[in-house]
C-alpha positions as CSV (number, residue, x, y, z in Angstrom):
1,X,0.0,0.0,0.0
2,X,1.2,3.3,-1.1
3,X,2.0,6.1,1.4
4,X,-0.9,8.1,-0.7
5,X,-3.4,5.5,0.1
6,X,-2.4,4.8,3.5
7,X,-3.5,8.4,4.5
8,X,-6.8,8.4,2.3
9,X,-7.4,5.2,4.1
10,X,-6.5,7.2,7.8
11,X,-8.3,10.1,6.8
12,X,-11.7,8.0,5.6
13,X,-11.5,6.6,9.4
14,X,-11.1,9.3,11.2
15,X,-14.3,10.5,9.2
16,X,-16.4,8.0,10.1
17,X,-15.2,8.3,14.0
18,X,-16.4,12.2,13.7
19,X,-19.5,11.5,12.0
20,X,-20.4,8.5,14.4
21,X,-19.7,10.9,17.4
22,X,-21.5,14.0,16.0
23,X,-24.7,11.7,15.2
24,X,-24.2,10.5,18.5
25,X,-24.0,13.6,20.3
26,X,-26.8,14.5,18.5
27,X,-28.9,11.6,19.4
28,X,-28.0,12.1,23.2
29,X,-28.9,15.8,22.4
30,X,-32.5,15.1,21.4
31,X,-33.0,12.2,23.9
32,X,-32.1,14.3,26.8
33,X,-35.5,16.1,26.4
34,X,-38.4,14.7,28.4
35,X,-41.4,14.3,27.0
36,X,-45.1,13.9,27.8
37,X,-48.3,13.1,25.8
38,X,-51.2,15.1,26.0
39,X,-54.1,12.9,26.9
40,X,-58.1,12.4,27.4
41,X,-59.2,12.1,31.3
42,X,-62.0,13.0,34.1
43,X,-60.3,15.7,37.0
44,X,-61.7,16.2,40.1
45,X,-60.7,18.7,42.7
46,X,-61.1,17.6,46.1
47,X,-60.8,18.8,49.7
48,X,-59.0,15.6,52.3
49,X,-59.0,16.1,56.1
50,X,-59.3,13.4,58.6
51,X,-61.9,13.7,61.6
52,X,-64.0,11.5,63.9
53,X,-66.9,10.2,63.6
54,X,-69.7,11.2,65.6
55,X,-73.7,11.0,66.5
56,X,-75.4,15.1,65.4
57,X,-76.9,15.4,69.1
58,X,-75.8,13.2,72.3
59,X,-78.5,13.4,75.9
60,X,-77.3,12.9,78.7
61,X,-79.7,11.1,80.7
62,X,-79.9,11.9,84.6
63,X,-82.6,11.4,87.6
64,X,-84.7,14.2,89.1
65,X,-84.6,12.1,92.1
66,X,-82.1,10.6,94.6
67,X,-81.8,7.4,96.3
68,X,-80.1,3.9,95.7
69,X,-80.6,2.0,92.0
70,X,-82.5,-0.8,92.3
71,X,-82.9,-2.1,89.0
72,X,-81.3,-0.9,85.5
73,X,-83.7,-2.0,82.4
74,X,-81.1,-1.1,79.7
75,X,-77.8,-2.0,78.7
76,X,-75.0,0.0,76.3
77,X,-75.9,-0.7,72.8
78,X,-79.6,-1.0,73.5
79,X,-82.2,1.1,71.0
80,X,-85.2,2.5,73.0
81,X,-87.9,4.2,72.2
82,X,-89.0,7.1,73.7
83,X,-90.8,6.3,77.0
84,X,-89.0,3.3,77.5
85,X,-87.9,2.0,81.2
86,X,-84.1,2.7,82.1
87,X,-84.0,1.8,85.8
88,X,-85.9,1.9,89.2
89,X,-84.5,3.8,92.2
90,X,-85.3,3.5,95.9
91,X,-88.8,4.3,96.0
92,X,-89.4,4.8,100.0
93,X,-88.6,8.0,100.4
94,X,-90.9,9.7,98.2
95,X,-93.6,7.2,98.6
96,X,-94.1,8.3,102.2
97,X,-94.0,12.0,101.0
98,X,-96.9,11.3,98.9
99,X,-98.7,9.3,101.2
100,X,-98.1,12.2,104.0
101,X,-99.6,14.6,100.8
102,X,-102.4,12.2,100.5
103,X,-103.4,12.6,104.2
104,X,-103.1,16.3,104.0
105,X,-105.1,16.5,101.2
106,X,-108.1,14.4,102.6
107,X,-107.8,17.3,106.2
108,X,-107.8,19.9,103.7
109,X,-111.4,18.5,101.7
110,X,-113.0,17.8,105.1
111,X,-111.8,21.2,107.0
112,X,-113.2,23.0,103.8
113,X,-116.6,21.2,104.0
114,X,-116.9,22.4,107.4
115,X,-116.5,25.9,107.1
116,X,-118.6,26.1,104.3
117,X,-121.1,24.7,106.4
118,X,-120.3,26.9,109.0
119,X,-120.3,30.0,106.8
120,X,-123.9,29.1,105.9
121,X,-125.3,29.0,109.5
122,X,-123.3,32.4,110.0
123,X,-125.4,34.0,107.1
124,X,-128.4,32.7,108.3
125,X,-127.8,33.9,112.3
126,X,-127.0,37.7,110.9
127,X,-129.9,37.6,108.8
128,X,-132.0,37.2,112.2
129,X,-129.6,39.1,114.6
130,X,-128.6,36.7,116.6
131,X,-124.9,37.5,115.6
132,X,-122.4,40.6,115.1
133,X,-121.2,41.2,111.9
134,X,-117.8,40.6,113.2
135,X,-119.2,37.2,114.7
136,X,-119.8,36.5,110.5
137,X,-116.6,38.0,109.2
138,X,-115.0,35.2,111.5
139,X,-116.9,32.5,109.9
140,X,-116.0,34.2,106.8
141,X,-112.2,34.0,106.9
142,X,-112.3,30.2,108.6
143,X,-113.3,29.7,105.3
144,X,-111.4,31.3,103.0
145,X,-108.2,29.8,105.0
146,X,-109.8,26.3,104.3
147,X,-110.2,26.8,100.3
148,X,-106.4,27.9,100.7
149,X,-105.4,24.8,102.9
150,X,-106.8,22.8,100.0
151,X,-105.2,24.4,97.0
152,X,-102.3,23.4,99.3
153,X,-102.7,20.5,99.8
154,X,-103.4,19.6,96.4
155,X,-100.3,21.0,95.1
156,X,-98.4,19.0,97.5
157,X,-100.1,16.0,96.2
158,X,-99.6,16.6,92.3
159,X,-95.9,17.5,93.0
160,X,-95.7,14.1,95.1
161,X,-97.1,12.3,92.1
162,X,-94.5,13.6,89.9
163,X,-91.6,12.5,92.4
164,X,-93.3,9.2,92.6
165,X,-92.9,8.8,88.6
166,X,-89.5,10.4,89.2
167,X,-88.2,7.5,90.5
168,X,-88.6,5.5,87.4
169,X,-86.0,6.6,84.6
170,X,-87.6,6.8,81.2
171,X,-86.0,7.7,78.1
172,X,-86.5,11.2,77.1
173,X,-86.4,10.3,73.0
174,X,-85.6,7.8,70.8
175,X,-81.9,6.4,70.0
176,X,-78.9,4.1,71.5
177,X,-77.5,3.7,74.5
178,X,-73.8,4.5,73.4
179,X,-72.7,4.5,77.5
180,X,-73.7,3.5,80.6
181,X,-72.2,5.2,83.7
182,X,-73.9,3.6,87.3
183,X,-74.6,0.0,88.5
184,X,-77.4,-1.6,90.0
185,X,-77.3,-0.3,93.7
186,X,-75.1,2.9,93.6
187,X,-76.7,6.2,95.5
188,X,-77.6,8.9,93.1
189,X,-77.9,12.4,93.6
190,X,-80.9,14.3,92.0
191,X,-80.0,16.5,88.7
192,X,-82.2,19.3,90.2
193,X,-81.1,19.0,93.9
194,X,-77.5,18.8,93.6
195,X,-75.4,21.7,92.9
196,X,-73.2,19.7,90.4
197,X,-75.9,18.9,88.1
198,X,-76.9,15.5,89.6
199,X,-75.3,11.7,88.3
200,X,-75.4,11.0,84.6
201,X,-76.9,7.8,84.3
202,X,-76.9,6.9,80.9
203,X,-75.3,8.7,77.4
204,X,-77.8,8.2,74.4
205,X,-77.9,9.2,70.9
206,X,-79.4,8.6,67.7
207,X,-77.2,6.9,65.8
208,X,-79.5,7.0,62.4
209,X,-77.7,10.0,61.8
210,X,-74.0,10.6,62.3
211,X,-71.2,13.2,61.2
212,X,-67.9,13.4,60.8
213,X,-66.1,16.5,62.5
214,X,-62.6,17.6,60.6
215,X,-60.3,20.1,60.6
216,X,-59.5,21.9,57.4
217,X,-56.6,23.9,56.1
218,X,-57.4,27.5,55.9
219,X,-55.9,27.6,51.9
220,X,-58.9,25.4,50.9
221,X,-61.8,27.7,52.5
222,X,-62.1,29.5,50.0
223,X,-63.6,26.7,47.7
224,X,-65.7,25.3,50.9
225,X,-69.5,25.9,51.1
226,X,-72.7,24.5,52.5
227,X,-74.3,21.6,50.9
228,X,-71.1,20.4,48.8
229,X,-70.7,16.7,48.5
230,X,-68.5,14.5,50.9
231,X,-66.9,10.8,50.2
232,X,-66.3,9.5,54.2
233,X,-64.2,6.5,54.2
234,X,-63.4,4.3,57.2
235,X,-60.6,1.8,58.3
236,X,-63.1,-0.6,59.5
237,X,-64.5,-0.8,55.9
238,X,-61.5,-0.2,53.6
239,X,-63.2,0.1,49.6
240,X,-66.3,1.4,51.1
241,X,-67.9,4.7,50.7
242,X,-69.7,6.4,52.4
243,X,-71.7,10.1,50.9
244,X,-72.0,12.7,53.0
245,X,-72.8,16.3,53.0
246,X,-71.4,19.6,54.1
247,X,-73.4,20.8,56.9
248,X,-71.5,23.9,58.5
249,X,-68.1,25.6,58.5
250,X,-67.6,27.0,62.0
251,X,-66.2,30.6,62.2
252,X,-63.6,29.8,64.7
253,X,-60.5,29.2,63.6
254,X,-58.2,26.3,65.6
255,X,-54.0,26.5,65.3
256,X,-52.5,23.1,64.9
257,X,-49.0,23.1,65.2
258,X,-48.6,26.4,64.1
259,X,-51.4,25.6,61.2
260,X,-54.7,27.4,60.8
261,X,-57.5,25.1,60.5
262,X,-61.7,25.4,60.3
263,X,-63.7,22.8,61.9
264,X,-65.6,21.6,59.1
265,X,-68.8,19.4,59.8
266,X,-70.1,16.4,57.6
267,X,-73.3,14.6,57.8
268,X,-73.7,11.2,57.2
269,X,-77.0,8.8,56.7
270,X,-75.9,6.2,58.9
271,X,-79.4,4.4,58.4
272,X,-77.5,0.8,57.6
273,X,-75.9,1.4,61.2
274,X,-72.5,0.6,59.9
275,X,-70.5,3.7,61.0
276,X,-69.8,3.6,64.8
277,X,-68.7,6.9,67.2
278,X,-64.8,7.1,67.6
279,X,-64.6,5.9,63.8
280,X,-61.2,7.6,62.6
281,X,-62.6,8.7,59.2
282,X,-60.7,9.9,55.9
283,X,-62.8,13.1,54.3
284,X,-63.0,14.2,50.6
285,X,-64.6,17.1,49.7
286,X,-65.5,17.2,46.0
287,X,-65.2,21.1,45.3
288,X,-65.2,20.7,41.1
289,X,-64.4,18.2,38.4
290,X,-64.5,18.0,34.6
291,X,-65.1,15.2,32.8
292,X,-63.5,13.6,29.7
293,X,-61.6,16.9,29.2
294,X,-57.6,17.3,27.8
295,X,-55.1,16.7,30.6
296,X,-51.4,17.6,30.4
297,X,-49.3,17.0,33.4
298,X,-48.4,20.1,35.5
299,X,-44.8,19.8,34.8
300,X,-45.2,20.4,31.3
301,X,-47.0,23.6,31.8
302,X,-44.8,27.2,32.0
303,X,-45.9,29.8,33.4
304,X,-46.1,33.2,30.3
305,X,-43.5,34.8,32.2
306,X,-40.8,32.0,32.1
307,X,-41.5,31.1,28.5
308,X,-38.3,32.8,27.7
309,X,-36.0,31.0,29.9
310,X,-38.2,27.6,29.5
311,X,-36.6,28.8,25.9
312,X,-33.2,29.2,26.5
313,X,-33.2,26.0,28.5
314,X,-34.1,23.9,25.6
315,X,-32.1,25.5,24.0
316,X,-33.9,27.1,21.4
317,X,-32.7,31.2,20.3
318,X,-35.0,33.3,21.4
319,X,-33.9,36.5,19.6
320,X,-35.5,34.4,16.1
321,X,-38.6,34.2,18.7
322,X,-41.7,36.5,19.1
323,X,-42.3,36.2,22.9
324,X,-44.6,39.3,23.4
325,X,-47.4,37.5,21.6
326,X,-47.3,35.2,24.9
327,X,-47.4,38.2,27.4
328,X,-50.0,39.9,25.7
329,X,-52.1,36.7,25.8
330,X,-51.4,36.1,29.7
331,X,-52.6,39.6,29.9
332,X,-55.6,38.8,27.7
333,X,-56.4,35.5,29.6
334,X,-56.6,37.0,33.0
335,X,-59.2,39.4,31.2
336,X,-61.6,36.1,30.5
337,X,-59.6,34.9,27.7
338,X,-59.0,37.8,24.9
339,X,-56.8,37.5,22.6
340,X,-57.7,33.5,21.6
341,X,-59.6,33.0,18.6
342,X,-61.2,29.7,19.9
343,X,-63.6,27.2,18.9
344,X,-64.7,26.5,15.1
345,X,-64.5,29.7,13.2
346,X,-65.7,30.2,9.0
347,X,-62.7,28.1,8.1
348,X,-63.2,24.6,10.2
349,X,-60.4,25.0,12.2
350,X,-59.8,22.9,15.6
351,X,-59.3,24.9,19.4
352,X,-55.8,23.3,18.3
353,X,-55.8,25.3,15.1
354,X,-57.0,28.5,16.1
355,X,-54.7,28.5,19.5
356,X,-51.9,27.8,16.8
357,X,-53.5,30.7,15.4
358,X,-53.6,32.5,17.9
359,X,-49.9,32.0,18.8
360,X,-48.4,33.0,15.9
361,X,-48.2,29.5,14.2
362,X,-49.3,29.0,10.4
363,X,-50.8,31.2,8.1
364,X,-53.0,33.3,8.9
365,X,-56.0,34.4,7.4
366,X,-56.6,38.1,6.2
367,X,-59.1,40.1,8.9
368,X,-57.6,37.7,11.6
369,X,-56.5,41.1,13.6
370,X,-52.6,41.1,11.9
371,X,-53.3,45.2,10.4
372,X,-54.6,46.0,14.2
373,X,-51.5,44.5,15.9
374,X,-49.4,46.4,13.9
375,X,-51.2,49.3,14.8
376,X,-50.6,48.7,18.3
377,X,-47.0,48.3,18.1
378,X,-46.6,51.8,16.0
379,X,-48.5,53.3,18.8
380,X,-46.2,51.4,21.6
381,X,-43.1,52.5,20.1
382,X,-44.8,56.2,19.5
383,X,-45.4,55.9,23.0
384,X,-42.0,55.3,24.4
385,X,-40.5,58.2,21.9
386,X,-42.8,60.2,23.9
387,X,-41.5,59.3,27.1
388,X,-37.6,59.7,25.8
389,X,-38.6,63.3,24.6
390,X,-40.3,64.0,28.1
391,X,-43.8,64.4,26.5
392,X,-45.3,61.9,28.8
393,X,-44.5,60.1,31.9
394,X,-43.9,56.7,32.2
395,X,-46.9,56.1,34.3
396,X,-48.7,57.7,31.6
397,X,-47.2,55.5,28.8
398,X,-48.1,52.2,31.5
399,X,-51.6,53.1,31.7
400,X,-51.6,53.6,27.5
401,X,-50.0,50.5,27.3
402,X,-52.7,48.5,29.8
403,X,-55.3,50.0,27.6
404,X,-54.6,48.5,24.2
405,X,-52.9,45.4,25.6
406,X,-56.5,45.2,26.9
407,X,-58.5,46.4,23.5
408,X,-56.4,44.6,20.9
409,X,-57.1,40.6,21.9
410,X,-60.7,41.5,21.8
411,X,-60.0,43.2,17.8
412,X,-58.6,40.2,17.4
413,X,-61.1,38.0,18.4
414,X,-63.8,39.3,16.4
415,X,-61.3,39.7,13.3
416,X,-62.1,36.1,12.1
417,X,-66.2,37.3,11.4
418,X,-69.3,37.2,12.7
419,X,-69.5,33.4,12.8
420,X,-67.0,32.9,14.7
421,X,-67.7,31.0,18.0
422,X,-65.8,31.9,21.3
423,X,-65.3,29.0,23.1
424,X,-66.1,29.9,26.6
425,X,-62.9,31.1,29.2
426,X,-65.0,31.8,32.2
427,X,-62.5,31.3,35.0
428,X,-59.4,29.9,32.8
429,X,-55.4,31.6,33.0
430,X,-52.8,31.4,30.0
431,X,-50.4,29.4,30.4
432,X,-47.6,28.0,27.6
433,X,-46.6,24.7,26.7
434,X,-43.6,22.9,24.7
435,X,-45.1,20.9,21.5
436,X,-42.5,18.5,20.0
437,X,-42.6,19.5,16.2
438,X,-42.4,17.1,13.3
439,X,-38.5,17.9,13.0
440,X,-38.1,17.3,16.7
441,X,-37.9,20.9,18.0
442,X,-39.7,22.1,20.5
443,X,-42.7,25.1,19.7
444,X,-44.0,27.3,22.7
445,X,-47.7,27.5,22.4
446,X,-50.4,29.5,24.1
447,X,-53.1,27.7,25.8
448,X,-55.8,28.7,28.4
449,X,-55.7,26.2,31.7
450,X,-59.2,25.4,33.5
451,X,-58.8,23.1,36.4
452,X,-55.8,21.6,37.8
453,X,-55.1,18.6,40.9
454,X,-51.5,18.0,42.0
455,X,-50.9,16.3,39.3
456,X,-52.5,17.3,35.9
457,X,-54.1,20.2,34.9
458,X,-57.2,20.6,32.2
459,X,-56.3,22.5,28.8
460,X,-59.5,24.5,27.6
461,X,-57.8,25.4,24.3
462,X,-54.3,25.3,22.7
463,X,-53.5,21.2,22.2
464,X,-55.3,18.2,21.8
465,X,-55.2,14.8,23.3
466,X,-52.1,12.6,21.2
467,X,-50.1,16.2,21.4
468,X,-46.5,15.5,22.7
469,X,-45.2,18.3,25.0
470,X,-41.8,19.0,25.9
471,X,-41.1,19.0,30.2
472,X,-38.6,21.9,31.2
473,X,-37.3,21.0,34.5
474,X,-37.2,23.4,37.7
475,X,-33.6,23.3,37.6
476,X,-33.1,24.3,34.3
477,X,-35.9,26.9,34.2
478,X,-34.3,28.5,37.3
479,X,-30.5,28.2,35.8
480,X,-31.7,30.2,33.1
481,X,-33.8,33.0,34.6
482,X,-31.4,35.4,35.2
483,X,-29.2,35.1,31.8
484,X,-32.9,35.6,30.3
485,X,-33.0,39.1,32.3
486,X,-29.7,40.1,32.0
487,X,-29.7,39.5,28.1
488,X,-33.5,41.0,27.5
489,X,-31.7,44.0,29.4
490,X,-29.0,44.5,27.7
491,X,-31.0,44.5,23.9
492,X,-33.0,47.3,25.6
493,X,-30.0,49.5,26.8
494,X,-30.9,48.9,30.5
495,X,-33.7,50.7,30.1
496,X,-37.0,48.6,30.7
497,X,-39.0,50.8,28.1
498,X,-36.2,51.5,25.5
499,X,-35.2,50.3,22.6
500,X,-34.2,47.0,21.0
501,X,-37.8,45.5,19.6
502,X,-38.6,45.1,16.2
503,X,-41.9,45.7,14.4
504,X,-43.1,42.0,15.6
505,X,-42.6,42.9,18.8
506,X,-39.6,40.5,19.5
507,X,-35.9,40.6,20.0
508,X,-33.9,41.1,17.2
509,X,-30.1,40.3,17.3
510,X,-27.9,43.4,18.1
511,X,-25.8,45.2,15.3
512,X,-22.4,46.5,15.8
């Protein structure tokens, strides 16, 4: 082999070796980029706390008389009916009170007969003047004493009758007997003779109806309300449900280790007689959900503000990039959604399509608002010659600038015609996501978020399910942030409204 061909031969290697390592630097290049696929799902936003299960109303159930327990009728776990027979105390003592009351009351019916009788032989002896008047007035007030002896006596009677019944513990309504707190032949003390409220005999509540009492962060009672539906699950039935209801939020707040919580209350129909007091229970609160909508996961979502540095992070050059289309639509979307043509409009096109559209993407159709964002800009940049020359201030030129970034996404809106149906952005927020492009780069696009969980959030508009989106990590989002600022301030001399933007509104690359 010729020296000439030995060094073709070297230099044909050394060609493969640097185009197997640039393909495979290239290869590692696109493969480092995460990606997720848009997809089709049900979201639900829910509340969790934990609390206890327990019965609405408990009665404690106590004696209005005192004495030994003879006899207890009812046992913990027991349902009675209102009425029904608890227990029997000593019944001696008030026995002989209202056999004493009985006595009294038969000297009190005879004394009375006696001085009426006498009263009428007093009327009849003054009528003949056998008798002083004051002689009758006696006769008079014997009698009236003896109508007041019996009205005594008869109240002293009725009242005996009552601590007669005393003595026999009913229950006062309907419901369980969750605790029992005396034994057969312990001395009671009467609940309205004794200082200290009496002895509880018995704790009983009506177990039909239960709730659950929880605590609940203070960030999520803002979505809370009355009447919201409640899943209740329990340990002693793991993979059963149980539906509840919001009944109350209590005003008072309650720190927890330094965290703010609301007592939050949850009924329960308990009529199956499953759920138990003391239950530990686990409490979701379904606040809102939205079914079979697009879901992207939330870390392939960028806020509009970082889609400059989400940019630079993959890598992408931002000064061929129009990134104030994106800030005008954040500014648009917390407005209700201006500045997204959505829904179908005279031309067929998707929510995909006219986000795409609305982003910048494609072609776009003549009237879609192009001739009044241009007007916008030549008035933004007349604007800030204004404010070098000192004809205006710059709060003057802020407040000018809030009111057309406000009037030009609804222009644009109605540039596509008459047709054109809005889809609806009632409580949705912009937000910009990554889509993989047919040549493997990555496209920022402009779409309009509705709910969101921990883990995905809905897309009203902007991409459709089978999409593939492009995930910029923390890391590299925060890495980048401050080169973004640095070189966005330097293309505008260091001053925030200077120069340095072209007539699409974006960066262009610095002359020398």
């Amino acid at each position: 082999m010729t020296k000439r061909a030995l060094t073709l031969a070297l230099a044909g290697m050394v060609a493969v070796v640097t185009t197997a390592c640039s393909n495979d630097e290239s290869a590692d290049e696109g493969s480092s980029l995460m990606t997720v696929e848009v997809t089709r799902g049900d979201l639900s936003i829910r509340a969790e706390a934990t609390g206890t299960v327990e019965p609405i109303r408990t009665i404690e159930v106590k004696s209005k008389a005192s004495g030994e327990i003879l006899r207890l009728h009812a046992d913990v776990g027991d349902e009675v009916g209102p009425g029904s027979l608890l227990a029997d105390i000593d019944p001696r003592d008030v026995q002989n009170r209202f056999n004493q009351t009985e006595a009294d009351l038969a000297v009190a019916q005879a004394r009375l007969e006696i001085s009426e009788a006498q009263l009428e032989r007093s009327d009849k002896l003054l009528e003949a003047a056998v008798i002083t008047p004051q002689e009758h007035e006696s006769s008079r007030l014997e009698f009236a004493n003896s109508q007041a002896s019996l009205v005594k006596a008869e109240t002293n009677h009725d009242l005996a009758i009552l601590q007669l019944n005393d003595v026999r513990i009913r229950a006062p309504v309907a419901g369980t007997i969750i605790q029992k707190s005396v034994e057969e032949g312990v001395v009671i003390q009467s609940a309205s003779q004794n200082v200290s409220g009496g002895t509880a005999l018995f704790l009983m509540a009506n177990l039909k109806e239960m709730q659950v009492r929880t605590l609940v962060d203070e960030t999520d009672m803002g979505q809370l309300a009355s009447g919201l539906e409640a899943i209740v699950t329990v340990e002693a039935f793991p993979g059963q449900e149980f539906r509840g209801v919001v009944d109350k939020i209590e005003p008072q707040a309650t720190v927890v280790q330094n965290v703010t919580m609301f007592p939050v209350i949850v009924s329960l129909n308990n009529s199956a007689g499953l759920l138990k007091p003391g239950m530990n229970a686990e409490v979701e609160v379904l606040i809102d959900e939205a079914l079979d909508v697009v879901l992207v996961p939330n870390n392939a979502i960028v806020q509009t503000s970082d889609v400059g540095p989400a940019a630079m992070a993959l890598g992408l050059n931002i000064d061929e990039m129009d990134l104030t289309q994106f800030m005008r639509g954040g500014r648009g979307g917390s407005r209700g959604g201006q500045g997204f043509a959505g829904g179908r409009g005279q031309g067929g096109r998707s929510q995909s399509q006219g986000a795409e559209a609305a982003s910048g993407e494609g072609d776009s159709p003549p009237g879609d608002g192009q001739d009044d964002q241009g007007n916008v800009i030549a008035q933004l940049q007349e604007l800030r010659a204004q404010v070098e020359s000192g004809e205006i201030s710059q709060d003057a030129m802020r407040a000018e600038m809030q009111r057309l970034g406000g009037g030009r996404g609804g222009r644009a809106a109605r540039g596509g015609g008459a047709d054109v149906t809005r889809a609806s952005t009632a409580g949705t927020r912009p937000a910009v996501v990554f889509v993989m492009g047919a040549d493997s780069v990555p496209v920022p696009r402009l779409v309009q978020m509705g709910l969101n969980d921990w883990d995905h959030t809905q897309i009203v508009m902007g991409v459709e399910a089978g999409d593939v989106l492009v995930v910029v990590g923390p890391a590299q989002l925060m890495a980048q942030q401050q080169e973004f600022q640095s070189r966005m301030m330097s293309r505008m001399g260091g001053n925030l409204f200077g120069g340095g933007m072209g007539r699409s509104g974006g960066f262009r690359p610095r002359t020398p």
